[in-house]
C-alpha positions as CSV (number, residue, x, y, z in Angstrom):
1,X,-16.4,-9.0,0.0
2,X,-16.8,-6.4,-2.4
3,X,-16.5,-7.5,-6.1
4,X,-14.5,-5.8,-8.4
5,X,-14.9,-6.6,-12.2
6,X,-12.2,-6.7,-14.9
7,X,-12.0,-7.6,-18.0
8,X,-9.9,-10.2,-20.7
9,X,-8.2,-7.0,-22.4
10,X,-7.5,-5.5,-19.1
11,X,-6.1,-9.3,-18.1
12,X,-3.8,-9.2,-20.5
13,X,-2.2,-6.4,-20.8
14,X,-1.8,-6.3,-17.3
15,X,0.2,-10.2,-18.4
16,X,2.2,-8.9,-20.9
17,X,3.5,-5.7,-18.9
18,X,4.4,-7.7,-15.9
19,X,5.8,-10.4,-18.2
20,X,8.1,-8.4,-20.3
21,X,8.6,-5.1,-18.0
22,X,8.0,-5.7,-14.9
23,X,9.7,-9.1,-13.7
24,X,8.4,-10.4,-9.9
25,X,11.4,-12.4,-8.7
26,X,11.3,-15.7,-7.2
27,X,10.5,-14.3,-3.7
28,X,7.6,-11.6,-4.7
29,X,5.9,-14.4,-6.6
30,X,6.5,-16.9,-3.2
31,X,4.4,-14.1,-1.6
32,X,1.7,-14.5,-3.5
33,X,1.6,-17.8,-3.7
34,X,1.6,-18.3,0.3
35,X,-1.3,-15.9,-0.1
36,X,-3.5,-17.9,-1.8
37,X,-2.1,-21.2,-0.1
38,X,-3.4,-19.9,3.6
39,X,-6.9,-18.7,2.3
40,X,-6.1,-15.2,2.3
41,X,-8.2,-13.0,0.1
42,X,-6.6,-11.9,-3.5
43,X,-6.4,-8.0,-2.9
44,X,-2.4,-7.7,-2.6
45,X,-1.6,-4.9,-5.2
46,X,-0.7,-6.0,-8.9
47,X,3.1,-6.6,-9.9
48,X,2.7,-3.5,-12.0
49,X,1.7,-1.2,-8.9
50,X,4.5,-3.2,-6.6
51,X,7.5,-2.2,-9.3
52,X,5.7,1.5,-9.1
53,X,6.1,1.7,-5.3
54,X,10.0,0.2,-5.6
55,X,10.6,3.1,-7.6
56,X,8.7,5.8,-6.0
57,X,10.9,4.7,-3.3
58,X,14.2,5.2,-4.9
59,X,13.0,7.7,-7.1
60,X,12.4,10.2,-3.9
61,X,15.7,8.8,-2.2
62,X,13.0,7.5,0.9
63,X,15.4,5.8,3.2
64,X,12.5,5.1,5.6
65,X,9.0,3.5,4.5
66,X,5.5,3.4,6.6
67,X,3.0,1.5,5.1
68,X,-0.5,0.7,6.0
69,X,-1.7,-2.8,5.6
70,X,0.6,-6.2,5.0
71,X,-1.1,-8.8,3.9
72,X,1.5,-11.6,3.0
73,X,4.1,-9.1,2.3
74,X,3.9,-8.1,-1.9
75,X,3.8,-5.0,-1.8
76,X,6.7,-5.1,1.5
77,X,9.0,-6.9,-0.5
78,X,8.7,-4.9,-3.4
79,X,9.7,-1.5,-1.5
80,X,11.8,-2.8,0.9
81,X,14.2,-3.9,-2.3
82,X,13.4,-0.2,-3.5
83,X,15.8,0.7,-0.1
84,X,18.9,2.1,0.2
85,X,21.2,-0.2,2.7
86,X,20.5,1.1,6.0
87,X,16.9,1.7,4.7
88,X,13.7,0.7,6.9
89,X,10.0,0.2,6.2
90,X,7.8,-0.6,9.0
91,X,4.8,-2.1,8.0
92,X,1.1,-2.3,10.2
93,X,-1.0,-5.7,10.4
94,X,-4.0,-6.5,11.9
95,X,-4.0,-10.2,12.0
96,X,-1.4,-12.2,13.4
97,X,-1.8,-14.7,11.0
98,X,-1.1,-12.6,8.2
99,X,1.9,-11.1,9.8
100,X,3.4,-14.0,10.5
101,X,3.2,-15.2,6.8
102,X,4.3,-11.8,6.1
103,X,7.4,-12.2,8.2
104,X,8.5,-15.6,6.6
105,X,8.1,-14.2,3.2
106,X,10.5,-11.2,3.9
107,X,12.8,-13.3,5.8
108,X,12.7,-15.7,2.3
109,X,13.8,-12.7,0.5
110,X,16.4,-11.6,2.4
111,X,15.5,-8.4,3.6
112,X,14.6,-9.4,7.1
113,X,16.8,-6.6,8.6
114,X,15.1,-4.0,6.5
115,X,11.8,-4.6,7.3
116,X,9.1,-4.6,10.7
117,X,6.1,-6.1,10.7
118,X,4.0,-4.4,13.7
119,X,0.9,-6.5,14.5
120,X,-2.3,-4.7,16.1
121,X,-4.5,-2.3,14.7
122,X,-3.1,0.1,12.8
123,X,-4.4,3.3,14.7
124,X,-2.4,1.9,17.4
125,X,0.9,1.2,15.8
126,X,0.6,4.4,14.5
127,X,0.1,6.4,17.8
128,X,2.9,4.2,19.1
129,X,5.3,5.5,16.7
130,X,4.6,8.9,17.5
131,X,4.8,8.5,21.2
132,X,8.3,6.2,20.5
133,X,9.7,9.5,18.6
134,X,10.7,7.7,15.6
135,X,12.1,9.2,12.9
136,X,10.1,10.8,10.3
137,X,8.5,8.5,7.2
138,X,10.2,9.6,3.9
139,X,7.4,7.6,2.2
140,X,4.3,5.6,3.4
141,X,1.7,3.6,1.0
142,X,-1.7,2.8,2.6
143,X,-3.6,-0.1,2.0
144,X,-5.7,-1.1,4.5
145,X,-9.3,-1.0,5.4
146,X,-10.9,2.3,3.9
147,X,-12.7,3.1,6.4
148,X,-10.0,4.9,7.9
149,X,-8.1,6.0,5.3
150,X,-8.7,9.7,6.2
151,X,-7.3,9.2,9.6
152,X,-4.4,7.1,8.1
153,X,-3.6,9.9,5.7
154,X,-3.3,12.6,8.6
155,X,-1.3,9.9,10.6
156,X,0.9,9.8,7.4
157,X,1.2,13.6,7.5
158,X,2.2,14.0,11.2
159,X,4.5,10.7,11.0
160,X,6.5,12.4,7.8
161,X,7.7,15.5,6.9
162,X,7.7,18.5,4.6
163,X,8.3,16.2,1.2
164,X,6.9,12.7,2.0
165,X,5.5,10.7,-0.4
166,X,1.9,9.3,0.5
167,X,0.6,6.8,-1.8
168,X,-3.1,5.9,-0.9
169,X,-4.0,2.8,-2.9
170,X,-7.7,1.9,-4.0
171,X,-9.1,5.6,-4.6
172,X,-11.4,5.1,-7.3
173,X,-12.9,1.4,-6.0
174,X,-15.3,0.6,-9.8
175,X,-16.4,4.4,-9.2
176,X,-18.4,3.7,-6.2
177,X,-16.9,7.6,-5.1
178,X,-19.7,8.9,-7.4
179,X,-22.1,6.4,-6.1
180,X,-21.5,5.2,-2.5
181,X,-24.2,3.2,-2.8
182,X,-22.2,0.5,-4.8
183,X,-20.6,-0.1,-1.7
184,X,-21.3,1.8,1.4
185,X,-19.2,0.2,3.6
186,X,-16.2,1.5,2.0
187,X,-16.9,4.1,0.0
188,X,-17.7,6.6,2.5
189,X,-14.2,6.3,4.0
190,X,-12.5,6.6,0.6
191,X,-14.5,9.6,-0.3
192,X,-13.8,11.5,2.9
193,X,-10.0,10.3,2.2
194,X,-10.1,12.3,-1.2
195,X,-12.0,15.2,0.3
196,X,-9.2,15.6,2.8
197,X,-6.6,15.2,-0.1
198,X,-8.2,17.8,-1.9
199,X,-8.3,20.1,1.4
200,X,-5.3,19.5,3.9
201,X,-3.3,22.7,3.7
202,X,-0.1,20.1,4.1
203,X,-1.4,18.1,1.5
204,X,-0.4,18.5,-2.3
205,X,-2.0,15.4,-4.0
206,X,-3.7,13.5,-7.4
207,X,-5.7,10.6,-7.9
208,X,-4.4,8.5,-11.2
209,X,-7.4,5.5,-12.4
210,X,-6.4,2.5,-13.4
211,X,-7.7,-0.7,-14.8
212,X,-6.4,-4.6,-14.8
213,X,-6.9,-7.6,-12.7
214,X,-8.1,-5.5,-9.7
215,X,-11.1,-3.7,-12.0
216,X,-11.2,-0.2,-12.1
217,X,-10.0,1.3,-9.5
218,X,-7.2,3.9,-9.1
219,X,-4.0,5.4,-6.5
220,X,-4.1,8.9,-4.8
221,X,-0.4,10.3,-4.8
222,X,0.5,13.1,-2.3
223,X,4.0,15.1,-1.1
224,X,3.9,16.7,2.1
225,X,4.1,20.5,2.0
């Protein structure tokens, strides 16, 4: 797996934000901690990021949530509890293993009617939406294997609507987009993702770098013309 680096500054200011502005509840911190318990690997988003996506979602009204990669359910929990009630986010895993654990965790935190987990791969969930005729995505976060984050981001723009929100985590990835070399498995993927964000006439987007217990790395934030 790809290493990224931080640093003890970086470690604890990340600490002290989550500690005094932030918050994780009883359930978000249950996710991580099945996380680590079944061996998965430590690349859910930070609590900081999670409380940004909560309010992204209520901030933009989203009443419907796609995102892009499970995991144990962090980053689910933390915008499903951003919804309105009646709100939904479906969510795409790969591995039914991780799904399941994703499943429990949601159901722990009581927002089991708010939130489907779709197992598969993703590129097939997401052409299944479109052939089910599901309503249009008021928001959808990816964070999944970069390889295909381009395609995800033009599945994001023909699953939403003029105004969606598309957050595209891991943009920067320890700059390896200036230097693929760093990681060339996925840093082609992420480059071409930020080419097409730079290009897609229905595309209105920015890329904001960050730095904590992930490294440096960084989120790409669209709308939908």
């Amino acid at each position: 797996m790809f290493e990224h680096k931080t640093r003890p500054g970086w470690l604890a200011v990340e600490d002290f934000l989550t500690a005094t502005v932030v918050h994780p509840d009883d359930a978000l911190q249950r996710a991580v901690s099945s996380a680590v318990d079944a061996g998965m690997p430590p690349i859910e988003v930070t609590p900081n990021a999670g409380k940004f996506l909560k309010l992204l979602v209520q901030i933009s009204g989203a009443r419907r949530v796609l995102e892009i990669g499970t995991l144990a359910g962090f980053s689910s929990i933390w915008m499903a509890q951003g919804l309105p009630d009646g709100g939904k986010l479906v969510t795409c895993e790969y591995l039914t293993k991780h799904a399941d654990i994703a499943k429990a965790n949601v159901e722990a935190a009581g927002l089991g009617s708010k939130v489907e987990v779709r197992v598969g791969a993703a590129l097939d969930t997401l052409a299944a939406l479109q052939s089910e005729g599901q309503e249009p995505f008021d928001l959808v976060f990816i964070d999944a294997d970069k390889e295909h984050d381009a395609d995800y981001l033009d599945w994001a723009v023909r699953l939403g609507r003029p105004g969606t929100v598309v957050v595209l985590d891991n943009a920067v990835w320890e700059g390896a987009i200036l230097d693929p070399s760093i990681d060339d498995v996925n840093a082609p993927g992420i480059i071409s993702a930020l080419e097409l964000l730079g290009n897609h006439p229905q595309l209105d987007a920015t890329v904001i770098q960050t730095v904590g217990s992930k490294g440096w790395d960084g989120f790409a934030l669209a709308r939908v013309r």
